[in-house]
C-alpha positions in Angstrom: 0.0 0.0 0.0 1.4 3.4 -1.0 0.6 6.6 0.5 0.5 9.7 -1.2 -0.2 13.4 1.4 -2.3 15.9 -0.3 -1.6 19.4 0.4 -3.9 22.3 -0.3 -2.0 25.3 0.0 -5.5 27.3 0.2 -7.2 27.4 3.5 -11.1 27.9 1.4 -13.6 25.7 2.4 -14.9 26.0 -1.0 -11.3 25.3 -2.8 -11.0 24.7 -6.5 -7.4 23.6 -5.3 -9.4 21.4 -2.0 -11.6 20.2 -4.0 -9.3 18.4 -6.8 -7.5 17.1 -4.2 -10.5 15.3 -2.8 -11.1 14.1 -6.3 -8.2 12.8 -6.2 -8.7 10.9 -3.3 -11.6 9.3 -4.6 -10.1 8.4 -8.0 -6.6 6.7 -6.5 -6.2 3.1 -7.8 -5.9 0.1 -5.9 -2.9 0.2 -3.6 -2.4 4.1 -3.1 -4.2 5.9 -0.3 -4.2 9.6 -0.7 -4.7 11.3 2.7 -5.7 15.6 2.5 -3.6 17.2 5.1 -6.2 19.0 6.6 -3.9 21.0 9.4 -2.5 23.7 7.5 -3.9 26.7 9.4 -3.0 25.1 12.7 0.6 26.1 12.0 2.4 28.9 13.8 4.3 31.2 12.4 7.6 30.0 11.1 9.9 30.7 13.9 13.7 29.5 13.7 14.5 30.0 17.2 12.3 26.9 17.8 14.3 23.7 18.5 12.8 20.6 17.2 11.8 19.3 20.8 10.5 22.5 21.4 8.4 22.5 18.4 4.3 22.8 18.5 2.1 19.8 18.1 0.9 21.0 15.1 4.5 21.4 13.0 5.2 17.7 14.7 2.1 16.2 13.2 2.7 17.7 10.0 6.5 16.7 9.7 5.2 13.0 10.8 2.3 12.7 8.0 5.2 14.1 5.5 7.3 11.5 6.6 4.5 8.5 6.4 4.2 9.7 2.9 5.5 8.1 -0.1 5.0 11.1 -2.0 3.2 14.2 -2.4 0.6 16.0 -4.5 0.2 19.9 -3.8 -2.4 22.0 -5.2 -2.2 25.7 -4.4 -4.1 29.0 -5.5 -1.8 32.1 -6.5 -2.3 34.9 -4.4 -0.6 38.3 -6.2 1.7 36.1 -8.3 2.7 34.3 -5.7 2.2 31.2 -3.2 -0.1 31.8 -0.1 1.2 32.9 2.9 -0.2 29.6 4.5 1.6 26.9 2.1 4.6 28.8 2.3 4.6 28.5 6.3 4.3 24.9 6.2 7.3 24.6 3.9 9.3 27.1 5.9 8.9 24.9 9.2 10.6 21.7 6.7 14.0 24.1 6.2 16.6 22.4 7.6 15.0 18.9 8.2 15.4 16.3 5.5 11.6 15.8 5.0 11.5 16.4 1.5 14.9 15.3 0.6 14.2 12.9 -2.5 10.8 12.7 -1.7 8.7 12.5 -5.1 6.4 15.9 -5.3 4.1 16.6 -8.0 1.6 19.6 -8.4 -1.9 20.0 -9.3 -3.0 22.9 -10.6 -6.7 24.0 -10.8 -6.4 26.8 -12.8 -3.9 27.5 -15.8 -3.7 31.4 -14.6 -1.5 30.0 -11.7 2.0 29.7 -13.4 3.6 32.1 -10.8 2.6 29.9 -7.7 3.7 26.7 -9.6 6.9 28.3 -11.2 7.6 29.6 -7.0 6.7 26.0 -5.9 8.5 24.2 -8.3 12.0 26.0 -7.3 11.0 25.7 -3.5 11.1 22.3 -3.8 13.5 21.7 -5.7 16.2 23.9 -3.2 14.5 21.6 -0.3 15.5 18.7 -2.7 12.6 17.4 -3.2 12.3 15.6 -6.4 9.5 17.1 -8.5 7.8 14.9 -10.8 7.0 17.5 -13.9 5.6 14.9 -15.7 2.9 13.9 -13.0 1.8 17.3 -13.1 -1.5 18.1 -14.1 -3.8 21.7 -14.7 -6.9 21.8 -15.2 -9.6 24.3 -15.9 -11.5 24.5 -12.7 -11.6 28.2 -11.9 -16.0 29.5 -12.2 -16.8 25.9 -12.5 -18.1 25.4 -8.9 -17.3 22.0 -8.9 -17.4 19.8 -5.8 -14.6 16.3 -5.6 -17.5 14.1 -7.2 -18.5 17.0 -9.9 -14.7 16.6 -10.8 -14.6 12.9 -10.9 -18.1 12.8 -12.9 -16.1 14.9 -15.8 -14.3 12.3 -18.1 -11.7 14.4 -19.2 -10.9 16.1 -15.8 -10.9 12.3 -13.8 -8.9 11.1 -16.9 -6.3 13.7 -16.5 -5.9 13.3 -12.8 -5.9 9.2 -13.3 -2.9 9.9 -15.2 -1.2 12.2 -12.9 -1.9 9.8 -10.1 -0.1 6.9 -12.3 2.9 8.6 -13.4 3.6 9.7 -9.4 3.0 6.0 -9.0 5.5 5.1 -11.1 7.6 7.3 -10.0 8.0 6.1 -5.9 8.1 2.7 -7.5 11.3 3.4 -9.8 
């Protein structure tokens, strides 16, 4: 069993980004579980000055669903051509661990007007050596559609399009 962590880098109950993600979910094969990390605004503010057996519950539980992970799937909003103050957080409390290091990433995109936020990810990442998976990668057109998880998997072309993402991160952890 293989277990992929979802990020949503948006903290929206009504999430374009949440919401593929959840589709996502629902539309992993056999043998992958993917789990939505679903503490992102219970981090604090990033502090350095925190030691690691100093560090708050929340940042703990976060580093140890990371490390359960056999890969990862972000999707994120853009926010003034840029990542949200939220997803950045996270990643700032990995610096200095070796959380990421090697760790297959790939990003899902809901809406093809994001390219700053995924061009910003993408080199996050790849400085916390993380080792993005371009070709898992997937955008699709979800911005105005008000679609829930099961509108997105009801779309052929949209639950296509993630099954292929999902496969090629597959692949991927398995090479």
């Amino acid at each position: 069993m293989r277990t992929f962590l979802a990020i949503c880098g948006s903290l929206r109950r009504s999430s374009s980004n949440k919401s593929l993600l959840e589709a996502a979910a629902l539309l992993a094969p056999d043998g992958v579980t993917i789990s939505l990390y679903e503490g992102m605004g219970e981090l604090p503010a990033f502090n350095p000055d925190i030691a690691d057996d100093a560090q708050p519950a929340s940042v703990t539980d976060f580093r140890a669903a990371l490390g359960r992970a056999d890969a990862v799937i972000i999707s994120t909003p853009e926010y003034v051509h840029s990542l949200p103050g939220s997803l950045k957080n996270a990643l700032d409390w990995l610096v200095g661990t070796s959380d990421l290091v090697d760790k297959p990433v790939t990003l899902f995109n809901a809406s093809p007007r994001s390219t700053y936020a995924v061009a910003a990810l993408n080199e996050i990442l790849t400085v916390m050596s993380g080792r993005v998976v371009d070709d898992a990668s997937i955008t699709l057109q979800l911005s105005g559609r008000d679609l829930d998880a099961a509108g997105i998997v009801a779309e052929p072309p949209f639950s296509a399009e993630i099954r292929r993402g999902i496969a090629t991160l597959l692949k991927a952890v398995e090479a």
